[in-house]
Every structure is written in structure tokens, then in C-alpha cells.
C-alpha positions in Angstrom: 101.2 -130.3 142.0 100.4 -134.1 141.6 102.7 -135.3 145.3 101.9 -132.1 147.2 99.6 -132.7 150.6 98.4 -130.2 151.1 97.2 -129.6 146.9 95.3 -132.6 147.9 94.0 -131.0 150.8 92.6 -127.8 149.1 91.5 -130.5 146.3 88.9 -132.1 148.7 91.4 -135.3 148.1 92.4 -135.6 151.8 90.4 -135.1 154.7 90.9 -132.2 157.0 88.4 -130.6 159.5 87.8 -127.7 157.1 87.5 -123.9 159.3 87.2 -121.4 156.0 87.2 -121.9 152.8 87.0 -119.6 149.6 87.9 -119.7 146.2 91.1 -119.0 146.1 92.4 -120.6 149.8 91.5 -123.0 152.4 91.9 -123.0 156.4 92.0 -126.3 158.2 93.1 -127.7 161.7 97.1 -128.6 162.0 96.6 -132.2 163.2 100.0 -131.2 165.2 98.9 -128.5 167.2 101.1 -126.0 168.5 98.4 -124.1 170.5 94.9 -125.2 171.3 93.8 -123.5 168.2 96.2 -124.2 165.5 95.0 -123.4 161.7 97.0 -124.1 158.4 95.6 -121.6 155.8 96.8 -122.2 152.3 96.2 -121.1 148.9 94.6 -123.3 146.1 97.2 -122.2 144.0 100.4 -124.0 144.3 103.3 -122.0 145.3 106.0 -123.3 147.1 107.9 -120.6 148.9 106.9 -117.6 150.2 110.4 -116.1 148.1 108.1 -117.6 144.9 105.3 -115.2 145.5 105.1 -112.2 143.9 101.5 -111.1 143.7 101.0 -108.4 146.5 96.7 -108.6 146.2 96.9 -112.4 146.0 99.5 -112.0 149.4 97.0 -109.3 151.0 93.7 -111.7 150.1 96.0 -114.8 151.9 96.4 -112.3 155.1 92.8 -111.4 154.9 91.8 -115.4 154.4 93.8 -116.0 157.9 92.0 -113.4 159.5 88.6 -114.5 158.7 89.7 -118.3 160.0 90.7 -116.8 163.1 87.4 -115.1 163.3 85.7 -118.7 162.8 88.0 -120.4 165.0 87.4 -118.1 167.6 90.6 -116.0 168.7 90.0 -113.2 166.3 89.1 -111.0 169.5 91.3 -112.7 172.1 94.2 -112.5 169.8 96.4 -114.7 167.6 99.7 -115.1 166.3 100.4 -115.5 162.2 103.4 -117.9 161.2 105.1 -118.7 158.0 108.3 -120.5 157.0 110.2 -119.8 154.4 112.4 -122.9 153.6 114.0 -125.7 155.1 116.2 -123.4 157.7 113.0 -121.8 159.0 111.4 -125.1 159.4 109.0 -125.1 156.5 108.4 -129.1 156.1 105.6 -128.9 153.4 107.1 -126.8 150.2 103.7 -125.4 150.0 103.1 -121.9 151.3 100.9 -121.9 154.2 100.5 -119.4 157.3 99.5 -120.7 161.0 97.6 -119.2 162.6 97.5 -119.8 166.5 95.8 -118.9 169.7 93.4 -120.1 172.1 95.8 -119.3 175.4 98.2 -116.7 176.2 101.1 -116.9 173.4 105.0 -116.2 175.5 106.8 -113.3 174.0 109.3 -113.8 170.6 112.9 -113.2 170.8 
């Protein structure tokens, strides 16, 4: 998609400290971290909402993809927490799936 950030980013068209890459997704440092490591991993593929994705080895490869980034980042043994939003209500800002994946200190407990 032609306007979409982060198609640019998995384009090579805008900069971003690159952590993994493959062919099919890319793993870079959020430039608003959450957590002293904070990585966005994305698919080259554009797909806006996680509702719009229906592929369940593209999903598992995505999964895997995060996994390896955390491994490069450094808190695949310490541990690390996977996020996604799923529209506007959930907080998803850029209508580009993406996961986070963050770590690098003790993460609190959710709900």
C-alpha cells in the first residue's frame, strides 16, 4: 500500500534500525519504546488487521519471525511479552498488522 509506514519500512524506503529480517517479514526498533527492548515485527505483505488474516502458516511463520527477533534482541531467554492490536479500540494506530515484542526488565502482571 502506496501511504502505509510501515510498507515503506519493510520496502527499505524508510529507515529503521533493522533487528531480523526475512523474506516474508521484518523486525525493527519501536522508536517509542515501551520497554527497553521494544521490537515491531511486521509482514512484507500488507494486511491491515489482524481480523483480515486468514492464513494460519503465514500467522505461525509471523509468530516464529517474533521469536527469532527476540532471540537477536536479546530477551529470548530472559523472557518477553508478544502484543498485537486489533483496531482502533485496542489501540492499533498503524492499520498494518504488526506484533511487539518487548522485554529487557521485569514486565508487571496483565489484568
Amino acid at each position: 500500500m502506496a501511504d502505509c509506514i510501515f510498507c515503506k519500512i519493510a520496502a527499505g524506503e524508510i529507515p529503521a534500525k533493522v533487528v531480523y529480517e526475512d523474506d516474508a517479514f521484518v523486525a525493527f526498533e519501536d522508536i517509542q519504546k515501551q520497554a527497553p527492548v521494544h521490537v515491531v515485527v511486521i509482514p512484507r505483505q500488507h494486511i491491515a488487521r489482524l481480523t483480515d488474516l486468514e492464513d494460519a502458516v503465514f500467522a505461525g511463520k509471523w509468530l516464529l519471525a517474533a521469536n527469532r527477533a527476540a532471540g537477536v534482541a536479546g530477551v529470548a531467554e530472559s523472557g518477553y511479552r508478544l502484543v498485537t492490536n486489533c483496531n482502533a479500540d485496542a489501540g492499533q494506530e498503524v492499520f498494518h498488522i504488526h506484533m511487539h515484542v518487548l522485554g529487557g526488565h521485569r514486565l508487571g502482571r496483565l489484568g
